[in-house]
N, CA, C and O atoms as a GROMACS GRO file, in nm:
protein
  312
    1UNK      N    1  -1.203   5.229  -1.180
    1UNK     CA    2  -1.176   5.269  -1.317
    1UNK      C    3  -1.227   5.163  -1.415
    1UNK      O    4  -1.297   5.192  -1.512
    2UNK      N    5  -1.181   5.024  -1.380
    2UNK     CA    6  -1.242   4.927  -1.487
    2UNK      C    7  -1.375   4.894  -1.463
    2UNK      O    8  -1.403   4.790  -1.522
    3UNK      N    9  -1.494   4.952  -1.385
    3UNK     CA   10  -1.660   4.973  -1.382
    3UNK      C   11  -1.652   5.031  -1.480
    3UNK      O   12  -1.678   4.967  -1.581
    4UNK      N   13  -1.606   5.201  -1.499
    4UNK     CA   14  -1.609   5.291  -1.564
    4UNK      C   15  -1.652   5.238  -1.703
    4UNK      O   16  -1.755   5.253  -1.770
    5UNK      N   17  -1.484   5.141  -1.730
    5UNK     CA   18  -1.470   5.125  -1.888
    5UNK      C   19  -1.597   5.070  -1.897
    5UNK      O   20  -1.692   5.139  -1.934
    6UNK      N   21  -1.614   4.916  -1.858
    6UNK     CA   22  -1.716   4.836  -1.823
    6UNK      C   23  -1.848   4.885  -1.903
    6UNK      O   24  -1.884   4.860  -2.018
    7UNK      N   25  -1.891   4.944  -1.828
    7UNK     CA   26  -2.045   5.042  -1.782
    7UNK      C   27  -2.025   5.119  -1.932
    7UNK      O   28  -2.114   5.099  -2.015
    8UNK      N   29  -1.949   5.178  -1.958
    8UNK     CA   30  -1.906   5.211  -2.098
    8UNK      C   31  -1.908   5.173  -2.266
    8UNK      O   32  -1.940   5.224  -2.374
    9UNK      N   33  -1.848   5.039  -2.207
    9UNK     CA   34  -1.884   4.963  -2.320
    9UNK      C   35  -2.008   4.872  -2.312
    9UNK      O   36  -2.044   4.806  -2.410
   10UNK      N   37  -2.065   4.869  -2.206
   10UNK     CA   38  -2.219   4.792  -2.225
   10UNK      C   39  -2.298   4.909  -2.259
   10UNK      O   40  -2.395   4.875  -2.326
   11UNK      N   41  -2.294   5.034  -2.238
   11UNK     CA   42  -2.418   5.121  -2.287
   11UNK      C   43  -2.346   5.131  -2.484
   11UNK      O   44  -2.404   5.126  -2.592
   12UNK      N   45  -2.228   5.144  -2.452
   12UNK     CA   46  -2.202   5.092  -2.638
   12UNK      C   47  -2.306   5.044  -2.724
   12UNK      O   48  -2.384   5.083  -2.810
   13UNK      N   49  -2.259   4.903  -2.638
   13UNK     CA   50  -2.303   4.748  -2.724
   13UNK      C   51  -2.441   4.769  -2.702
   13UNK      O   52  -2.505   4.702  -2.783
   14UNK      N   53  -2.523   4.840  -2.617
   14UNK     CA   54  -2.671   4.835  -2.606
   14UNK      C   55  -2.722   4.944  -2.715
   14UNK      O   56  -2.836   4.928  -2.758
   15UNK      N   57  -2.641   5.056  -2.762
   15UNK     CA   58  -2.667   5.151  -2.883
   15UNK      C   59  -2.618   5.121  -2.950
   15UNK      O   60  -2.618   5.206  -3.039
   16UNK      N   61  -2.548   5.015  -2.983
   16UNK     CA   62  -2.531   4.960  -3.122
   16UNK      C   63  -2.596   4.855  -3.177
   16UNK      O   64  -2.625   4.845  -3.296
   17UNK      N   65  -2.621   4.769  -3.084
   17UNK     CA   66  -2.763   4.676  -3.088
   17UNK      C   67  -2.892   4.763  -3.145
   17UNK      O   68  -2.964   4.726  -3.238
   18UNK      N   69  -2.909   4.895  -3.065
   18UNK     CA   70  -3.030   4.918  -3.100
   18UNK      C   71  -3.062   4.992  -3.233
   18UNK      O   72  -3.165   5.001  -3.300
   19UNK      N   73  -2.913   5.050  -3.250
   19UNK     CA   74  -2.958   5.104  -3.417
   19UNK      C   75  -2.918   4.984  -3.499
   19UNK      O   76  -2.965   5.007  -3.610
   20UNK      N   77  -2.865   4.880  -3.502
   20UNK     CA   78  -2.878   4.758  -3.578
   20UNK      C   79  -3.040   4.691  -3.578
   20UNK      O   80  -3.081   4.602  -3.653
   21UNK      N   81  -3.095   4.743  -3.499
   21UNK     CA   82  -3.263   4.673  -3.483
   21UNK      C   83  -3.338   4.768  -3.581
   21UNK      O   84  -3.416   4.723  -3.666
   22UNK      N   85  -3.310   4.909  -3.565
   22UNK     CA   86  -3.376   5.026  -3.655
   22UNK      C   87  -3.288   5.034  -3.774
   22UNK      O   88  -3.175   5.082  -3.784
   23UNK      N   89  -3.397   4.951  -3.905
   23UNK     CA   90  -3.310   4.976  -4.018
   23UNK      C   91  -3.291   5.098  -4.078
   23UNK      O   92  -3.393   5.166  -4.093
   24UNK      N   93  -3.182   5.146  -4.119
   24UNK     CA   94  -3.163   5.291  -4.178
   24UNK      C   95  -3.278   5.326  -4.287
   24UNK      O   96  -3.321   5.441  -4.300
   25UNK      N   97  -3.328   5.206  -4.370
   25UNK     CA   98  -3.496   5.248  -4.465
   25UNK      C   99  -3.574   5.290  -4.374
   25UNK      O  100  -3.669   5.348  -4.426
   26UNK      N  101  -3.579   5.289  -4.281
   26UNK     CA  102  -3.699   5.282  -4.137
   26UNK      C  103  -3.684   5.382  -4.129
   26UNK      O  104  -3.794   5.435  -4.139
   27UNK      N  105  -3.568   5.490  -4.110
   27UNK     CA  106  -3.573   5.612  -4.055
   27UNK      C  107  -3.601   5.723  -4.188
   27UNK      O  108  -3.692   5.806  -4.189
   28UNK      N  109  -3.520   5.707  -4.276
   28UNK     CA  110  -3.519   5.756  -4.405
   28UNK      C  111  -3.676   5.766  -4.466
   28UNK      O  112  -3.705   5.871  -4.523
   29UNK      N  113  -3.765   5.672  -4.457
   29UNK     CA  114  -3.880   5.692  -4.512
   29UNK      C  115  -4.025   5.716  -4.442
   29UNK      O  116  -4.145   5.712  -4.470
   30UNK      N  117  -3.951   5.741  -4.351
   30UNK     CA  118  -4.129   5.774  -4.222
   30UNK      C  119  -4.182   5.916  -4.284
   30UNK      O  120  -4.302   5.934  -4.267
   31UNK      N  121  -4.103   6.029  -4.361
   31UNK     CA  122  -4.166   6.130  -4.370
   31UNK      C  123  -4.167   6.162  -4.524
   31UNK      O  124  -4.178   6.274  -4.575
   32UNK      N  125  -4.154   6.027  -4.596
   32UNK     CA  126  -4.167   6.074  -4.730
   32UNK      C  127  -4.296   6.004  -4.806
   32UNK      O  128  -4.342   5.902  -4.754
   33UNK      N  129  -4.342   6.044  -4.905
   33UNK     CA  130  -4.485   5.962  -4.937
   33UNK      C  131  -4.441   5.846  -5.013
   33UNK      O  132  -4.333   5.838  -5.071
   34UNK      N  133  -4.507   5.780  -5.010
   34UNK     CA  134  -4.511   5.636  -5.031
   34UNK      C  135  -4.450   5.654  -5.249
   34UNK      O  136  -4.397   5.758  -5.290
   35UNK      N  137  -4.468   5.575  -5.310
   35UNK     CA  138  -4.403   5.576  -5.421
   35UNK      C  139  -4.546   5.584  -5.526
   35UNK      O  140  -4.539   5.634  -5.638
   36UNK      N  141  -4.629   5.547  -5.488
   36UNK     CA  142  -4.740   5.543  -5.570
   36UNK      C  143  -4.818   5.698  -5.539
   36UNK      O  144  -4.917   5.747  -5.594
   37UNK      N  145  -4.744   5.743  -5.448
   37UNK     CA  146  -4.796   5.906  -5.408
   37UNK      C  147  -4.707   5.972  -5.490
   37UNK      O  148  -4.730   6.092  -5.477
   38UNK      N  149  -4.606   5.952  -5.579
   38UNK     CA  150  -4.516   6.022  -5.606
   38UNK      C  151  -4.578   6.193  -5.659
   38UNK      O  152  -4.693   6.237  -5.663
   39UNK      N  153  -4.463   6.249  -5.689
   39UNK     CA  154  -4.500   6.406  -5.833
   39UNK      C  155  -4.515   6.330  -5.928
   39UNK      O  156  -4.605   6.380  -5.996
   40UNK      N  157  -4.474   6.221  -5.982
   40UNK     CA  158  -4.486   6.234  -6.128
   40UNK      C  159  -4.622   6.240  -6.204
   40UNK      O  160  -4.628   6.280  -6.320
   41UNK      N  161  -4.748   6.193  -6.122
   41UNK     CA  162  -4.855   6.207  -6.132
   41UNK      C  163  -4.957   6.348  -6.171
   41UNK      O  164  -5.062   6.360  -6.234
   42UNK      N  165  -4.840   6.470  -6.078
   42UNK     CA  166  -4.905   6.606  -6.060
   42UNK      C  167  -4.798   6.690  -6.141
   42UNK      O  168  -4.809   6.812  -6.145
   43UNK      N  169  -4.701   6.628  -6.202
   43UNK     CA  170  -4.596   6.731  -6.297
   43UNK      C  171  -4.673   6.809  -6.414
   43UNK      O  172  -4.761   6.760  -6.485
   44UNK      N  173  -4.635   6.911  -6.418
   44UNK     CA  174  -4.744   7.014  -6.488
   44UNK      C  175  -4.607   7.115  -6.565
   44UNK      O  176  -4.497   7.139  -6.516
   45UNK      N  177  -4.654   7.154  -6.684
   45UNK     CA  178  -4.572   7.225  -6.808
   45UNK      C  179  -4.506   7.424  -6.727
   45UNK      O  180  -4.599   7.495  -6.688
   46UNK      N  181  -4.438   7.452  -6.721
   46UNK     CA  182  -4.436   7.574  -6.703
   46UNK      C  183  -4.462   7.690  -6.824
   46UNK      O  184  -4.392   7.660  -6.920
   47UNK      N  185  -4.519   7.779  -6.843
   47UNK     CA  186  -4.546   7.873  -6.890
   47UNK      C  187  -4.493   7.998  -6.854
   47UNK      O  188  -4.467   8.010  -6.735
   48UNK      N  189  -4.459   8.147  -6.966
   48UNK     CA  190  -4.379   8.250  -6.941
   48UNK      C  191  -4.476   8.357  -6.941
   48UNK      O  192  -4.553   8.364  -7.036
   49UNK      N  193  -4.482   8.428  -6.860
   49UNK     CA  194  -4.570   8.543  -6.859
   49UNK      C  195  -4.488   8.611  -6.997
   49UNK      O  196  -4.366   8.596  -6.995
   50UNK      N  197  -4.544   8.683  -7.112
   50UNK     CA  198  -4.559   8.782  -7.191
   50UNK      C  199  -4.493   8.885  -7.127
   50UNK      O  200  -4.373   8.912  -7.129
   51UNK      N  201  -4.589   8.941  -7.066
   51UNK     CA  202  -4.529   9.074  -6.981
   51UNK      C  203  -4.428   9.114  -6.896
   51UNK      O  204  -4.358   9.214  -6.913
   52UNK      N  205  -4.420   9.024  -6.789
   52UNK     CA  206  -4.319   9.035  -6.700
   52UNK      C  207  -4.239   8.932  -6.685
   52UNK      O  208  -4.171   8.930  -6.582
   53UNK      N  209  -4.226   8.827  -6.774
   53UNK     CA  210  -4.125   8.700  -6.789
   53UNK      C  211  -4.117   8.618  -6.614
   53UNK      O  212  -4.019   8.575  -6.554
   54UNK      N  213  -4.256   8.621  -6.576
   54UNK     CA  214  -4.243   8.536  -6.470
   54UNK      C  215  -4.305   8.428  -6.550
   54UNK      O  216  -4.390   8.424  -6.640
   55UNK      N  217  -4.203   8.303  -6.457
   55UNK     CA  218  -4.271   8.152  -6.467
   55UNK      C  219  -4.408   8.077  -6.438
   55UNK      O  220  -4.422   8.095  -6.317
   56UNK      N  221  -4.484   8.025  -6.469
   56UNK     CA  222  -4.642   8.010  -6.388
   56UNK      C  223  -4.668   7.896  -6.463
   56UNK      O  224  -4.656   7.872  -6.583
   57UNK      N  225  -4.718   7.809  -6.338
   57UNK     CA  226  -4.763   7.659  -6.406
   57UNK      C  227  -4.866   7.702  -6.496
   57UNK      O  228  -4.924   7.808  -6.470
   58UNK      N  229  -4.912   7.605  -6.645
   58UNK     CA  230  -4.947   7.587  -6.738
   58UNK      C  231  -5.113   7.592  -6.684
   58UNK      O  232  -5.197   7.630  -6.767
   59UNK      N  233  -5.146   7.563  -6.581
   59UNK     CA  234  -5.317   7.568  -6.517
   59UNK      C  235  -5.356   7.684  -6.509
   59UNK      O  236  -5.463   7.725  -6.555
   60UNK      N  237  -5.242   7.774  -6.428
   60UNK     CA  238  -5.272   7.960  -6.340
   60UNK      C  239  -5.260   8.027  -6.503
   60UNK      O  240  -5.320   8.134  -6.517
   61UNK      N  241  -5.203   7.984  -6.599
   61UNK     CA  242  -5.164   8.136  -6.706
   61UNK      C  243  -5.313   8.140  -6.748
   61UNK      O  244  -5.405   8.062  -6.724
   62UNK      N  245  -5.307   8.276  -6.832
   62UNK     CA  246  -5.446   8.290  -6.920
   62UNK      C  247  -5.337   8.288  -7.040
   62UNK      O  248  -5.224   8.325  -7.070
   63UNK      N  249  -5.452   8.219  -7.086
   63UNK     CA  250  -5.398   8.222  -7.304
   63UNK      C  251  -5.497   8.288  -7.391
   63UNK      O  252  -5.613   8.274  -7.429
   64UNK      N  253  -5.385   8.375  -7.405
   64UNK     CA  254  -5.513   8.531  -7.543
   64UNK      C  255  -5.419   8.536  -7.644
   64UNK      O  256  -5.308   8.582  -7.618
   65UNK      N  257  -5.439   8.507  -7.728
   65UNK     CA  258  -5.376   8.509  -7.883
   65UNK      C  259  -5.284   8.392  -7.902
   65UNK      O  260  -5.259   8.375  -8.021
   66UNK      N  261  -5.244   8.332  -7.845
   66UNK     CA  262  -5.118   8.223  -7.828
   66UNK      C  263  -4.994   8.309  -7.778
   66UNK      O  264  -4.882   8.317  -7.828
   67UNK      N  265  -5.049   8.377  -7.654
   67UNK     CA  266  -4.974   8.438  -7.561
   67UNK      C  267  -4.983   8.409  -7.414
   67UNK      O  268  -5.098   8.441  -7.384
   68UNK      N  269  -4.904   8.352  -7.276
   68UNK     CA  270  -4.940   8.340  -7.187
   68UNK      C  271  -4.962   8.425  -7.138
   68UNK      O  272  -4.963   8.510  -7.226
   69UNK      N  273  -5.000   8.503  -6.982
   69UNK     CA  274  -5.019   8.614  -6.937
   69UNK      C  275  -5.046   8.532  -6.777
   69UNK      O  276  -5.132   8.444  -6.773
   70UNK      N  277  -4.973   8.565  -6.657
   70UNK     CA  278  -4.992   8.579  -6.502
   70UNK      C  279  -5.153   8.600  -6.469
   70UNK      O  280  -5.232   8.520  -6.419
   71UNK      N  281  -5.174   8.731  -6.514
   71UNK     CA  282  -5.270   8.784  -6.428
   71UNK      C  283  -5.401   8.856  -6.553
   71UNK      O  284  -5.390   8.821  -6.670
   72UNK      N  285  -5.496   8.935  -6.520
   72UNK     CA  286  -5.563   8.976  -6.583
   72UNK      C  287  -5.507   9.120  -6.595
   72UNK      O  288  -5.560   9.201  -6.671
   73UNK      N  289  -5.409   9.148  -6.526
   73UNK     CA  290  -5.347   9.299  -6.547
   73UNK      C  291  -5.293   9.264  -6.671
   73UNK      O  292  -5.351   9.310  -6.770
   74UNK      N  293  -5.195   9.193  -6.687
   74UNK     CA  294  -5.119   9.230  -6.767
   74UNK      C  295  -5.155   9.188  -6.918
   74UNK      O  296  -5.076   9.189  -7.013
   75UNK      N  297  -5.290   9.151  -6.919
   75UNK     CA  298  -5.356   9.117  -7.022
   75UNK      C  299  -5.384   9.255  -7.084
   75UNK      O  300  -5.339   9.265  -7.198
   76UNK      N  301  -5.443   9.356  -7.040
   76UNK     CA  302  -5.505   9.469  -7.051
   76UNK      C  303  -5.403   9.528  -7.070
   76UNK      O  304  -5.435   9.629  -7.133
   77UNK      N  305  -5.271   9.526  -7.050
   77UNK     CA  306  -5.143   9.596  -7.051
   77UNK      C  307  -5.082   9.567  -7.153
   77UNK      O  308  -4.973   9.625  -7.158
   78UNK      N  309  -5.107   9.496  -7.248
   78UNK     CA  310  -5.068   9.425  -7.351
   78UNK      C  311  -5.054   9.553  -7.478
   78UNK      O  312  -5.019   9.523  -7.592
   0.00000   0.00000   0.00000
């Protein structure tokens, strides 16, 4: 029985050693981009479709009169 405990508490102390070696920043940032990669670089204005009140980044709308518009349908639908 006291192997048991033994054997027990050394595989413990050997997984607690080993996540004390792997710092918690270590794990947390392997899958995120670096800081100079951030969005704030690519943040872009949203725009309202006219027609059907969908949202669409400020690049995809068309602008005809100082109106946004989705698509070329709903230009013609106007």
């Amino acid at each position: 029985m006291w192997k048991l405990i033994f054997l027990g508490l050394i595989i413990w102390l050997a997984v607690y050693i080993l996540k004390r070696a792997i710092k918690p920043g270590d794990l947390t940032n392997r899958n995120q981009p670096n800081r100079d990669q951030s969005d704030e670089g690519r943040v872009e204005n949203m725009v309202q479709c006219t027609t059907c009140h969908v949202h669409l980044p400020r690049s995809d709308a068309f602008l005809v009169d100082g109106n946004f518009y989705c698509s070329k349908a709903h230009i013609e639908n106007k």
